[in-house]
C-alpha positions as CSV (number, residue, x, y, z in Angstrom):
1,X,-15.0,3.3,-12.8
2,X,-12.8,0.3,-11.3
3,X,-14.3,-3.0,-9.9
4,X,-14.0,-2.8,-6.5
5,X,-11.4,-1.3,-3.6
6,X,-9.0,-3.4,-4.9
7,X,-9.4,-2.6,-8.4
8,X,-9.2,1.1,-7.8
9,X,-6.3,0.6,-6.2
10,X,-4.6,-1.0,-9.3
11,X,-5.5,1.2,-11.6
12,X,-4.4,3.8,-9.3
13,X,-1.0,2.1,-8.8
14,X,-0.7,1.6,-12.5
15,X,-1.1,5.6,-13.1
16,X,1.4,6.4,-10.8
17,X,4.1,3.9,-12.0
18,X,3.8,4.8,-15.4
19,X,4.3,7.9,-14.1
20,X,7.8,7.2,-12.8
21,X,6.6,6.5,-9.1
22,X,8.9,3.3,-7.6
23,X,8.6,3.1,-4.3
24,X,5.4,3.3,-2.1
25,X,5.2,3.3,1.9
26,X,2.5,1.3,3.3
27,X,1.6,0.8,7.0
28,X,1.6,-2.1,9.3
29,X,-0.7,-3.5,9.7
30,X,-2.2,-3.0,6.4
31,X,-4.8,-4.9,4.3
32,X,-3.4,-8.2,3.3
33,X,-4.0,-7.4,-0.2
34,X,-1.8,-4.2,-0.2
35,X,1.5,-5.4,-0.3
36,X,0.7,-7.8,-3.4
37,X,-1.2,-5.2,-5.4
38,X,1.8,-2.9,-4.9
39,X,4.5,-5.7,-6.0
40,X,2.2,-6.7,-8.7
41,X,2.6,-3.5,-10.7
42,X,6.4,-3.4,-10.0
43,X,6.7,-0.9,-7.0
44,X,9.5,-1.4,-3.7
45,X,7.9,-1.5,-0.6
46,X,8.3,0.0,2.2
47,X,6.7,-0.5,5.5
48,X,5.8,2.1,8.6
49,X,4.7,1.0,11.8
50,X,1.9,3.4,13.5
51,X,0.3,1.5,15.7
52,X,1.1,-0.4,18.8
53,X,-0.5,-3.6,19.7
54,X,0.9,-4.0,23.3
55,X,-0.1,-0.5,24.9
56,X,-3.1,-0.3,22.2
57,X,-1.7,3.6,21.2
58,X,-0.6,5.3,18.2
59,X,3.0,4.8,17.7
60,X,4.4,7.8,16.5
């Protein structure tokens, strides 16, 4: 059991980088709280766009 969303996340994150997991790819936009969870526990960061804002499409 975990918290919240958020704290799921972290133990989640913290499984996977004891695990020998490093880098995680995150979308943009995201939750704000994503990208500071992730850096938290020690990961790299990488970002994938998907959406986009000006036609209002998936951008894929």
């Amino acid at each position: 059991q975990s918290l919240s969303g958020t704290g799921a996340i972290r133990i989640g994150l913290d499984f996977l980088y004891r695990n020998g997991f490093r880098t995680a790819y995150v979308s943009s936009p995201t939750w704000g709280n994503h990208d500071s969870i992730l850096q938290t526990v020690g990961f790299e960061v990488r970002k994938y766009r998907y959406w986009n804002k000006d036609k209002l499409t998936l951008d894929i």
